[in-house]
FIBA-407747 format. One line per 4 residues: their letters; for each residue x, y, z of N, C-alpha, C. Coordinates in Angstrom, 2 decimals. Example, Ala and Ser with C-alpha at 12.3 -4.5 7.8 and 13.67 -1.06 7.14 Angstrom:
BEGIN
AS = 13.19 -5.69 7.80 12.30 -4.50 7.80 13.20 -3.30 7.80 | 12.85 -2.25 7.08 13.67 -1.06 7.14 12.90 0.03 7.87
END
This chain:
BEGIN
XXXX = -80.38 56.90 25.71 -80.45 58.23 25.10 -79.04 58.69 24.71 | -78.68 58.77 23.41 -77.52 59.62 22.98 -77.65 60.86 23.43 | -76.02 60.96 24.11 -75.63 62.31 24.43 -75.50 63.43 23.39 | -75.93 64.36 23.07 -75.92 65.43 22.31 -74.47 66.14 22.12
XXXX = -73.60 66.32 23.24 -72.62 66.37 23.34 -71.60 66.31 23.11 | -71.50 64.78 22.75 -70.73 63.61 21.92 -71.16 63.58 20.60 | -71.96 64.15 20.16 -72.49 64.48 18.48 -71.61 65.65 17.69 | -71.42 64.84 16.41 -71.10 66.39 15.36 -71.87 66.29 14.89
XXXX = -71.58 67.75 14.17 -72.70 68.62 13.08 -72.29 68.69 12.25 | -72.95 68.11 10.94 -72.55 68.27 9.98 -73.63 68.50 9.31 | -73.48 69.21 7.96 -74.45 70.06 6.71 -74.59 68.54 5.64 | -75.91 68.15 5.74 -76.32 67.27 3.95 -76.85 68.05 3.46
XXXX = -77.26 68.57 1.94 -77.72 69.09 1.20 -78.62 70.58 1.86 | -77.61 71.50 3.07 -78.20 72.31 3.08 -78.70 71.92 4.81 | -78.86 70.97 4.87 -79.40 70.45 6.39 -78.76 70.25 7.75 | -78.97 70.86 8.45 -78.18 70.22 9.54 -78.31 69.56 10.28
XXXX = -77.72 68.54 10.55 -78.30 67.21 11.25 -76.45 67.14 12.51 | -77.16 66.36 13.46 -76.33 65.68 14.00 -75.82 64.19 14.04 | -74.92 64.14 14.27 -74.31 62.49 13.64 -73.43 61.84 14.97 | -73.78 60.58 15.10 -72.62 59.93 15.84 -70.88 60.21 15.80
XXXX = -70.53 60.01 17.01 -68.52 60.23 16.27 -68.61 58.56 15.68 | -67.65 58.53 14.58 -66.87 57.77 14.14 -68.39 56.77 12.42 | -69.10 57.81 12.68 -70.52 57.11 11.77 -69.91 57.79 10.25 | -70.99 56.57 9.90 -70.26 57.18 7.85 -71.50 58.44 7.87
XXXX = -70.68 58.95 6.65 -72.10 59.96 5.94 -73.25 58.71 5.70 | -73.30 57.32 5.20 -74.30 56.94 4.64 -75.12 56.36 5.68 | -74.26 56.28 6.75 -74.93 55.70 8.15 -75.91 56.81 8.54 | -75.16 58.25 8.52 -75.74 59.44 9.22 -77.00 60.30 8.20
XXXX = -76.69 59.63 6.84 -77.96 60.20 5.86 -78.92 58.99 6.29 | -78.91 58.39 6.56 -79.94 56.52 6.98 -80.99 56.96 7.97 | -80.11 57.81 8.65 -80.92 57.94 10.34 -81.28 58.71 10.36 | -81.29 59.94 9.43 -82.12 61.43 8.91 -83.32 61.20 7.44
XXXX = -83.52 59.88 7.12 -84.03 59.72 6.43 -83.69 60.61 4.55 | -82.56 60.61 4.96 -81.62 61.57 3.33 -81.27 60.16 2.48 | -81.64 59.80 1.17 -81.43 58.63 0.27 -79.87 59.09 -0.20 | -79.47 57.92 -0.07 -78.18 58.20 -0.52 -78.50 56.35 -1.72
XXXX = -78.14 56.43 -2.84 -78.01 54.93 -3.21 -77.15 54.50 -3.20 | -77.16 53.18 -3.06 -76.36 52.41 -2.69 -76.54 50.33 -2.77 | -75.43 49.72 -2.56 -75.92 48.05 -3.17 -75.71 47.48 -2.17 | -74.00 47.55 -2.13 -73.02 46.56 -1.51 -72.90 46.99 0.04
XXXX = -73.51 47.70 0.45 -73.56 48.14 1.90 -75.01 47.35 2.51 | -73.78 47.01 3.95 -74.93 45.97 4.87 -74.38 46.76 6.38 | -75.01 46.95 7.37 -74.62 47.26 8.60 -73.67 46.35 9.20 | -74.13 45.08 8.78 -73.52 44.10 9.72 -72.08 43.93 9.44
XXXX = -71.44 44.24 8.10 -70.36 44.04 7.22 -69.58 45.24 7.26 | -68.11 45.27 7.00 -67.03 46.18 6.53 -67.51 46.97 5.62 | -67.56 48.75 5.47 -68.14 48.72 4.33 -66.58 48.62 3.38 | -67.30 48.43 1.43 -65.81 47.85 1.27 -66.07 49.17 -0.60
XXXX = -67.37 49.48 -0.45 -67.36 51.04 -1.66 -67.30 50.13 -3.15 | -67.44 49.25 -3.23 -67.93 47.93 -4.51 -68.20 48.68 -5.42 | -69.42 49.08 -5.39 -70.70 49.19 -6.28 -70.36 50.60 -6.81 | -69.70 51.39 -5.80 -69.60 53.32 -6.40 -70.96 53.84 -6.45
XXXX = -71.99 53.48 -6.03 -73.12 54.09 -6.09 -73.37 55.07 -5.32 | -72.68 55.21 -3.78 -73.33 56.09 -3.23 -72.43 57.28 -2.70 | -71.61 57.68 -3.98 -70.82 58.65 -3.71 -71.90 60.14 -3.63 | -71.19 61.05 -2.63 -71.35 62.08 -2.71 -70.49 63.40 -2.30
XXXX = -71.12 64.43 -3.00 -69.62 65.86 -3.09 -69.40 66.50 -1.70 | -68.17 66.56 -1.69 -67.85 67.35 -0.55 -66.29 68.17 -1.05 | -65.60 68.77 -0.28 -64.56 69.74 -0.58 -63.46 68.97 0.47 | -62.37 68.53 -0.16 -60.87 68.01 -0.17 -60.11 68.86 0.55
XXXX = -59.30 68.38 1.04 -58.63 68.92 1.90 -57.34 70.12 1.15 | -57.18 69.83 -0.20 -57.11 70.98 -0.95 -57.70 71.98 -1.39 | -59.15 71.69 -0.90 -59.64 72.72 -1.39 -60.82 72.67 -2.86 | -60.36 71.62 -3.36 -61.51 70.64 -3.93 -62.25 70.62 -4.08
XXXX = -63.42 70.39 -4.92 -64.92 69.66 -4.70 -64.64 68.43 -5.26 | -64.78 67.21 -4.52 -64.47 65.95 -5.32 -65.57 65.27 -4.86 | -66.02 63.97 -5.27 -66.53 62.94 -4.94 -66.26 61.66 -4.36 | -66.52 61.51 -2.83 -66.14 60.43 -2.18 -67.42 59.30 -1.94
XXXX = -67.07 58.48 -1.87 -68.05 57.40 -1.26 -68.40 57.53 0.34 | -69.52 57.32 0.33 -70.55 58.14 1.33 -70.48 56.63 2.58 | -70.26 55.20 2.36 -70.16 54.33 2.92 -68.97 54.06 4.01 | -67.87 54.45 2.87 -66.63 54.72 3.75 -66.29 56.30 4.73
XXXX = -66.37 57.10 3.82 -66.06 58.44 4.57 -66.45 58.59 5.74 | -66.02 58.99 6.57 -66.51 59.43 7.96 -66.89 60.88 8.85 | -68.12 61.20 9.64 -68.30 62.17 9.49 -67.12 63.03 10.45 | -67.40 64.43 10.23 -66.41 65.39 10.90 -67.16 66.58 11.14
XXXX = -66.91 67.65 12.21 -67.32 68.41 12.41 -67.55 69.31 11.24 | -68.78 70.20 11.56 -69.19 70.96 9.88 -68.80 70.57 9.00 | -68.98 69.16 8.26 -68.70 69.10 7.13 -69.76 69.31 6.61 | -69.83 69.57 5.10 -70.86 70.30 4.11 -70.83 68.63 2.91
XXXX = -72.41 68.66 3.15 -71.82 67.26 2.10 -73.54 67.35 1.05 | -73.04 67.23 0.29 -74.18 67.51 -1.60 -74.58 66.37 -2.11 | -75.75 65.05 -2.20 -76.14 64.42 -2.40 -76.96 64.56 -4.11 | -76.45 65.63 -4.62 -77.37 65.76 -5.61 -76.92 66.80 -6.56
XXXX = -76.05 67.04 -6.25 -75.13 68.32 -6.94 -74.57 67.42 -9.00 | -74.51 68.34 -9.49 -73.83 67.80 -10.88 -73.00 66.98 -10.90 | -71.74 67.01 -9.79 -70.67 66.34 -10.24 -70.94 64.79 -9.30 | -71.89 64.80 -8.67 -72.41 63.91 -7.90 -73.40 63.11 -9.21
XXXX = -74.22 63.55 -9.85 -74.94 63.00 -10.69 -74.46 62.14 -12.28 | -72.90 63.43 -12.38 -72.37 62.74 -13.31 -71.46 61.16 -12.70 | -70.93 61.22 -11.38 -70.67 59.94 -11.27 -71.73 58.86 -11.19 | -72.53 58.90 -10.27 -73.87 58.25 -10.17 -74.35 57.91 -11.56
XXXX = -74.28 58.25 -12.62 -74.44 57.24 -13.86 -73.39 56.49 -14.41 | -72.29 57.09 -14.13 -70.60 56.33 -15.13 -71.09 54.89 -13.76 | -71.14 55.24 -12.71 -71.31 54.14 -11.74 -72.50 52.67 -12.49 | -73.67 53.38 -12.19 -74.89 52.56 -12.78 -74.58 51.83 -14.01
XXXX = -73.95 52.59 -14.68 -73.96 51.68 -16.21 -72.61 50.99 -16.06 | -71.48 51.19 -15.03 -70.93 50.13 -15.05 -70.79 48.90 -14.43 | -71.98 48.97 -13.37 -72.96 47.94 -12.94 -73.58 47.12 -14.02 | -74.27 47.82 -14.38 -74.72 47.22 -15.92 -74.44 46.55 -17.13
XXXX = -73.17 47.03 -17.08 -72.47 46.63 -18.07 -71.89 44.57 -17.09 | -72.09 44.67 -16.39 -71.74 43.10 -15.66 -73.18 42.36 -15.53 | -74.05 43.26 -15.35 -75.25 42.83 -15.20 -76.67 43.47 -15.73 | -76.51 43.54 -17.21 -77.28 44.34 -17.75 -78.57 43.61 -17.63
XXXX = -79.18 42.75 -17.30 -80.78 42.36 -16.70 -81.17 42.58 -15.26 | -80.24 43.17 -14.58 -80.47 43.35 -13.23 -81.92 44.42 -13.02 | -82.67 43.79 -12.88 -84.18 44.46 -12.76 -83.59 45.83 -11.52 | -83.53 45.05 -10.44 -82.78 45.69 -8.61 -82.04 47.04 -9.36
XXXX = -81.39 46.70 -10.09 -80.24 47.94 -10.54 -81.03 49.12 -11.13 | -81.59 48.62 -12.16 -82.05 49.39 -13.25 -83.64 50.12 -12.33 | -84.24 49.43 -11.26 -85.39 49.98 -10.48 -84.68 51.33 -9.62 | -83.45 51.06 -9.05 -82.85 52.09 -8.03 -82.58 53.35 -8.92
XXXX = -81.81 52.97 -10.31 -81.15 54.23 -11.26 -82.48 54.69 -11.55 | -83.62 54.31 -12.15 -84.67 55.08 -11.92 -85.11 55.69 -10.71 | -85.06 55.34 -9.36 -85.61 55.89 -8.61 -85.04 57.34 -8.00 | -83.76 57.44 -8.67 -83.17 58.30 -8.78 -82.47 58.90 -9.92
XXXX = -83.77 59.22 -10.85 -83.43 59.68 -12.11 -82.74 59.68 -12.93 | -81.79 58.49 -12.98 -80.65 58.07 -13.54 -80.79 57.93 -14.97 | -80.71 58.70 -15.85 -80.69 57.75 -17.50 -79.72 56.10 -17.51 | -79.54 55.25 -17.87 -79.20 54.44 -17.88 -78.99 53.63 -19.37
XXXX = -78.12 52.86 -19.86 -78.04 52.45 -20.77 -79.51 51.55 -21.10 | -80.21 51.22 -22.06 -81.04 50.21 -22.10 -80.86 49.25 -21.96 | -81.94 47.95 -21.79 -81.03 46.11 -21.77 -81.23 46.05 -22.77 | -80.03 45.30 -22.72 -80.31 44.18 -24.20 -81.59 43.33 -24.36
XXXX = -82.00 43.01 -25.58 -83.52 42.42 -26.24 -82.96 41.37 -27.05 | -81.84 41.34 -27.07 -81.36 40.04 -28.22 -81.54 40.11 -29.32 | -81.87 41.58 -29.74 -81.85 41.46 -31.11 -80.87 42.17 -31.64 | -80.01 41.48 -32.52 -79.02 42.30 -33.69 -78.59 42.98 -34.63
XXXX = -80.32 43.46 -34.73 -80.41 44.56 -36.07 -80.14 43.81 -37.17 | -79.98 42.49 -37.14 -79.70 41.90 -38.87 -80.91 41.77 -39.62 | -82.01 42.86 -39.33 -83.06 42.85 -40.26 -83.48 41.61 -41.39 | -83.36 40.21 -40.84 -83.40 38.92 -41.12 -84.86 38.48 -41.45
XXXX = -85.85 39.00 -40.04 -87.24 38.98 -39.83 -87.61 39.98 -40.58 | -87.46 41.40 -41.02 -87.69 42.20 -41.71 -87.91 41.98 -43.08 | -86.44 41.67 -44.12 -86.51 41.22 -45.05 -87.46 40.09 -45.88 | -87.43 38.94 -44.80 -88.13 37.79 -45.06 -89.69 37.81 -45.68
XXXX = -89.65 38.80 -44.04 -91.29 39.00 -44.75 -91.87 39.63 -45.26 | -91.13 41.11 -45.67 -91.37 41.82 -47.25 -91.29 41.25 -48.41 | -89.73 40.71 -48.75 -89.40 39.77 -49.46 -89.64 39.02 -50.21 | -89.98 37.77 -49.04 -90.26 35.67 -49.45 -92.01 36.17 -49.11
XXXX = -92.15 36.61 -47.93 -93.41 36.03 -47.26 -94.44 37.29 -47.79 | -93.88 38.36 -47.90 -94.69 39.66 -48.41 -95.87 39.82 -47.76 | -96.14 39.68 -46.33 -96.75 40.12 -45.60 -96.66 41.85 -45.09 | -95.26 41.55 -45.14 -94.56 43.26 -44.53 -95.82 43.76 -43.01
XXXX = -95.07 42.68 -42.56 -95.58 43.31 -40.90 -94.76 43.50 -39.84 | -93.22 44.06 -40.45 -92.62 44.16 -39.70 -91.54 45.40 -40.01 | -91.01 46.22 -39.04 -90.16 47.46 -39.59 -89.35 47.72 -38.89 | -88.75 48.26 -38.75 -87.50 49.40 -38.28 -87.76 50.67 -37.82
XXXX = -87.72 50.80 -36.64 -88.50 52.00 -35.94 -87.27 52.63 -35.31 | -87.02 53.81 -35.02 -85.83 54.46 -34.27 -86.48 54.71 -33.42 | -85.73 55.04 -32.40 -86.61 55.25 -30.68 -85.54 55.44 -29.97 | -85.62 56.13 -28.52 -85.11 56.80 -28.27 -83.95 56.01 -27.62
XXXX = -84.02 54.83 -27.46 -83.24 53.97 -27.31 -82.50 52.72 -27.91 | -82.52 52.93 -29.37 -82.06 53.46 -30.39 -82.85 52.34 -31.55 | -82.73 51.64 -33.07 -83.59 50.96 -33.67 -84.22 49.66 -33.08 | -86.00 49.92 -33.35 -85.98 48.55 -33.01 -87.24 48.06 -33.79
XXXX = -86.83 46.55 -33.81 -88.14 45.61 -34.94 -89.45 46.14 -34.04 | -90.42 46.24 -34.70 -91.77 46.68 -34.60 -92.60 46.18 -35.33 | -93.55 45.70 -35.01 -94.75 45.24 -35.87 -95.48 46.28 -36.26 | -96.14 45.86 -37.79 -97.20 46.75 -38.31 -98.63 46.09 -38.23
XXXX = -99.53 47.30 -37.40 -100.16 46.33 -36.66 -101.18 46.03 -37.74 | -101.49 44.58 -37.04 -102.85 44.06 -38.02 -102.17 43.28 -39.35 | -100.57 43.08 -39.45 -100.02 42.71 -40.74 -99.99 41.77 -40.68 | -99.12 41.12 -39.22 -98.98 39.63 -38.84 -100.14 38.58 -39.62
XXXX = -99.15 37.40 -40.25 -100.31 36.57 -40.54 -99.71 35.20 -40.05 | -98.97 34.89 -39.05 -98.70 33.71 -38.15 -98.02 32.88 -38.85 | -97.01 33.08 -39.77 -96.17 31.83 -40.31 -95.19 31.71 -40.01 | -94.58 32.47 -39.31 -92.86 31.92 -38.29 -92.12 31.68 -38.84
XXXX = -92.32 32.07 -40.28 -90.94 32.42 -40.67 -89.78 33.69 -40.40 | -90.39 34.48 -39.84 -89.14 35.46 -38.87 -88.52 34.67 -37.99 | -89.48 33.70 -37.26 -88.76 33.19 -36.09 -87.87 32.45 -36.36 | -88.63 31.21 -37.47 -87.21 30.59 -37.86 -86.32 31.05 -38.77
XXXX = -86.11 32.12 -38.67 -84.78 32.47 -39.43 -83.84 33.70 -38.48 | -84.38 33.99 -37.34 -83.91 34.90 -36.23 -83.19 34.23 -36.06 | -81.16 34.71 -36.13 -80.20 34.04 -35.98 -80.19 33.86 -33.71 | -80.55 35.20 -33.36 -80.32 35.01 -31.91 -81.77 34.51 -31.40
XXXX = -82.57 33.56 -31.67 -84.03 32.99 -31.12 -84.83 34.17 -30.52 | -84.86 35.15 -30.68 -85.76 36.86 -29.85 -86.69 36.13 -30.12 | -87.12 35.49 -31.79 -88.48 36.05 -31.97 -89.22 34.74 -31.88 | -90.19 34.31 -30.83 -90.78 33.37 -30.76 -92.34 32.94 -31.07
XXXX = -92.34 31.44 -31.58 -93.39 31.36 -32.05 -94.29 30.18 -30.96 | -95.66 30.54 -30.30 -96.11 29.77 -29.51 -97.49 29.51 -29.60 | -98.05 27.89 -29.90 -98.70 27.52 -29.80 -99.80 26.98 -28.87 | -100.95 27.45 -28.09 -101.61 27.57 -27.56 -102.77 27.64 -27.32
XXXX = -103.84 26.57 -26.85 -105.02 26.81 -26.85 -105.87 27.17 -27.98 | -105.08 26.64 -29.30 -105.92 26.60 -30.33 -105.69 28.18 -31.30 | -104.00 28.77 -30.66 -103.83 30.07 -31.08 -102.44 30.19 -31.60 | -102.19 31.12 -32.18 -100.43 31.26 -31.89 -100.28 32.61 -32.27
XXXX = -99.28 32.83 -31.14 -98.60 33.91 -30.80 -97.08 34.07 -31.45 | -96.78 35.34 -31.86 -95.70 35.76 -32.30 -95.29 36.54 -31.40 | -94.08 36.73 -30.81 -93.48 37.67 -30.06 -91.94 38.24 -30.31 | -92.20 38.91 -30.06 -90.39 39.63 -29.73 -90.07 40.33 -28.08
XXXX = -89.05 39.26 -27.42 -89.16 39.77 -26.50 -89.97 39.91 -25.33 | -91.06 38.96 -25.65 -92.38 39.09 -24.48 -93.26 40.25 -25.50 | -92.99 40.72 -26.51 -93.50 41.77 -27.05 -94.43 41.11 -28.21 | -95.68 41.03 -28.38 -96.55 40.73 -29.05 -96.88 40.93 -30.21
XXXX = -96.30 40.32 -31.47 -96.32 40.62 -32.93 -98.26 40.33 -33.29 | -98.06 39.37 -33.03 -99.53 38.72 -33.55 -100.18 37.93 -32.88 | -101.49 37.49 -32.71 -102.31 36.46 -31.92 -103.29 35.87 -33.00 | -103.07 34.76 -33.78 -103.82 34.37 -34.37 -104.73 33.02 -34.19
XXXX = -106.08 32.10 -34.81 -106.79 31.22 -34.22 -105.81 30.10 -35.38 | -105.62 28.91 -34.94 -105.25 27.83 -35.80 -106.30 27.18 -36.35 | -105.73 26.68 -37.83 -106.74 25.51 -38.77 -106.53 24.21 -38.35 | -107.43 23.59 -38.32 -107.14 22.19 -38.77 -106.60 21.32 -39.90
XXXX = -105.91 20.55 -39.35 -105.75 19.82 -40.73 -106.47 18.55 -41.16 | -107.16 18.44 -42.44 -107.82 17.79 -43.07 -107.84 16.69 -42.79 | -106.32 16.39 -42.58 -106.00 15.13 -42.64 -106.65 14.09 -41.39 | -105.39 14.51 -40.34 -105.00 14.24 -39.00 -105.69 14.92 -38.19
XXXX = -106.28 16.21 -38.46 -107.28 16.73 -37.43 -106.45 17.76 -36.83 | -104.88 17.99 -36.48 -104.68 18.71 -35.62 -104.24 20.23 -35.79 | -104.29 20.88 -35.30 -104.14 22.63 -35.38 -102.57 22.87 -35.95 | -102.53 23.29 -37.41 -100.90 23.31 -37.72 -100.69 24.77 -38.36
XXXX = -101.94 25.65 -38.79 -101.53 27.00 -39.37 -102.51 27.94 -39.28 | -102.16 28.75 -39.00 -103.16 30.16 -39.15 -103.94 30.32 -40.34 | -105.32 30.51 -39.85 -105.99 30.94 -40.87 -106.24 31.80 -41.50 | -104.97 33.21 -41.26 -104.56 34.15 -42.50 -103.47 33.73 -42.65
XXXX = -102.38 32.38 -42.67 -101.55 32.39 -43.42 -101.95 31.42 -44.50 | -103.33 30.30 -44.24 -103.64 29.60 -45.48 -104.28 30.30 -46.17 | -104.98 31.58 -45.90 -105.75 32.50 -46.83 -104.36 33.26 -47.68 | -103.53 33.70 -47.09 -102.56 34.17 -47.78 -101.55 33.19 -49.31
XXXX = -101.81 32.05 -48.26 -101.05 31.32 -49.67 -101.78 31.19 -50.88 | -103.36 31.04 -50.49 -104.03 31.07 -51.39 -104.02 32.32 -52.23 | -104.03 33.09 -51.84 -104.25 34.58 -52.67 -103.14 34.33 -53.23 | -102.22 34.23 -52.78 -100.80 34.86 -53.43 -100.10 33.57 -54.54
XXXX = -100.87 32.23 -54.63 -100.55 31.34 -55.67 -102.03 31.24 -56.95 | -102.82 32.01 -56.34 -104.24 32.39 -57.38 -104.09 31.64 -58.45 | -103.08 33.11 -59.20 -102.73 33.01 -60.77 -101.54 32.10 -61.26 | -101.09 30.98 -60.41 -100.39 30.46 -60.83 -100.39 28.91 -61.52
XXXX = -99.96 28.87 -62.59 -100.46 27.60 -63.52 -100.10 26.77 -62.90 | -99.64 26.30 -62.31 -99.07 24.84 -61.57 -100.01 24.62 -60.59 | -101.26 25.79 -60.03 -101.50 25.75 -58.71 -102.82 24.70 -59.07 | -103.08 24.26 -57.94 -104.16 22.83 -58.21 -104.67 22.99 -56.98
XXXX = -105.88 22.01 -56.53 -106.85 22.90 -55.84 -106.10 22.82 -54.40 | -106.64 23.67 -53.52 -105.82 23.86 -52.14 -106.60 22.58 -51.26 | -105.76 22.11 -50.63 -105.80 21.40 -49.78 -105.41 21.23 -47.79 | -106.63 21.94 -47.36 -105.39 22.32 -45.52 -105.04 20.81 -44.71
XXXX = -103.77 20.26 -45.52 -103.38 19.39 -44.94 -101.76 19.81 -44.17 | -101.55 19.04 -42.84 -100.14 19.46 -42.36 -99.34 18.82 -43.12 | -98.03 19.23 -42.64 -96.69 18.73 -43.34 -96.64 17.26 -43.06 | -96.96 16.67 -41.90 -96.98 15.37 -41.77 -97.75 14.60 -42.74
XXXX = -98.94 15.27 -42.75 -100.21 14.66 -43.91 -99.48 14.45 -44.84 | -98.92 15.71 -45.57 -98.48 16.03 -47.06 -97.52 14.39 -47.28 | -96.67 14.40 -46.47 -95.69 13.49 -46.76 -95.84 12.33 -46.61 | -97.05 11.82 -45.78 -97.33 10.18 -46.08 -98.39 10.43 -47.02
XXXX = -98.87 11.34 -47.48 -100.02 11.36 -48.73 -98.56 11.03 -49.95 | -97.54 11.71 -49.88 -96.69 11.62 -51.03 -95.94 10.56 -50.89 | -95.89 9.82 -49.54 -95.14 8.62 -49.75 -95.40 7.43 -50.47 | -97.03 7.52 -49.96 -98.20 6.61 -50.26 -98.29 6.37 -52.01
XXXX = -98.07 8.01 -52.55 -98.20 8.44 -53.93 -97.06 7.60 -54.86 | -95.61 7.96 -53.90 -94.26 7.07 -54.74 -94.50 5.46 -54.58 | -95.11 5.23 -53.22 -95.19 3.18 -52.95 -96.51 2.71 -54.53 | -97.56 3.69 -54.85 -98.45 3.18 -55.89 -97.71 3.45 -56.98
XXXX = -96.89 4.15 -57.62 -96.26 4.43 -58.69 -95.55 3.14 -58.94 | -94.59 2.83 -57.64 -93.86 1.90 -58.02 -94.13 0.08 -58.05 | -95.75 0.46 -57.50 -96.68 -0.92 -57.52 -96.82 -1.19 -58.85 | -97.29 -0.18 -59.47 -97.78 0.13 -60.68 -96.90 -0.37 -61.46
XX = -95.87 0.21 -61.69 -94.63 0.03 -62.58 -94.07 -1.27 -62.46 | -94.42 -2.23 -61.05 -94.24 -3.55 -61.14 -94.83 -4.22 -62.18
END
């Protein structure tokens, strides 16, 4: 049984609690159940104030309101200490995002700054705004199922839904790989990001038998070469087909011409 005796008193947010001699504030908010956040703190270890996360306000021996780290500091009789005050909140983000900024996928990081209302910079998505996928497919592919959306975290590619018609040409021309194209179970998926452009069923090919294109992107080529004089009848053969059908085509020419 701790002696009562041997305890100071000190004020968290208004509270008065008693604390061990020689215990941190973050030790003595731990054991009152008061959240203080925090990373780089372990009981078993030195604390060593890394991370800057779990500063909180108190008044300087000038007279002050400053912000100390709650790991190191140690408690003292009546001290008055603010876990939540403004100037406490404005460090608690310069902190988080410069966590972030070393480890901007840190799920752990970005779960705690929420759990304590932190705005936080967004992660990166890998995409560069070079409106590459955008262009293409207004453009070349004139599907236009894809846009430029502002949001609150600031532009981003968006699908227009129902536009997607599964030809991957965004993907292959996405200089940083975001936008992926995956074949599956007789389907393919477009994504950005884990983020779902399109889900379409694959054709067969005539040839060889095997699943090589969406069946709104061979409906599309068709529409969109209709009226064109060169166009001759459609054929759903893959690229592999095409090219031993045309190899086959140059070896008889040149039988011929023997």
């Amino acid at each position: 049984m701790t002696d009562k005796s041997s305890m100071i008193a000190i004020t968290i947010d208004g509270k008065k609690i008693l604390a061990k001699k020689n215990q941190t504030i973050l030790q003595a908010a731990k054991e009152n159940q008061i959240q203080i956040p925090h990373l780089c703190y372990h009981p078993a270890l030195k604390p060593s104030g890394s991370c800057k996360l779990c500063g909180v306000e108190v008044k300087s021996p000038s007279g002050r309101q400053v912000v100390m780290l709650s790991c190191i500091l140690k408690v003292k009789e009546n001290l008055s200490v603010k876990t939540e005050s403004q100037l406490v909140k404005t460090h608690r983000k310069k902190a988080f995002n410069a966590l972030l900024q070393m480890a901007p996928d840190s799920a752990r990081i970005r779960e705690l700054a929420q759990a304590f209302e932190v705005a936080v910079s967004p992660p990166p998505d890998g995409c560069i705004r070079c409106r590459l996928c955008i262009r293409v497919c207004n453009e070349i592919v004139k599907a236009r199922a894809l846009k430029m959306v502002k949001t609150q975290n600031g532009n981003r590619v968006m699908p227009e839904a129902g536009r997607c018609i599964g030809c991957g040409t965004c993907a292959n021309l996405c200089p940083t790989n975001t936008i992926k194209v995956t074949d599956r179970d007789n389907v393919r998926t477009v994504s950005i990001k884990g983020e779902t452009i399109g889900r379409l069923p694959l054709e067969r090919c005539e040839g060889c038998g095997n699943r090589y294109a969406t069946t709104r992107f061979l409906r599309h080529v068709e529409e969109s070469t209709l009226d064109h004089p060169d166009t001759k009848e459609h054929h759903h053969l893959c690229p592999s087909c095409i090219k031993l059908m045309s190899n086959r085509a140059v070896t008889e020419r040149e039988r011929i011409k023997k």
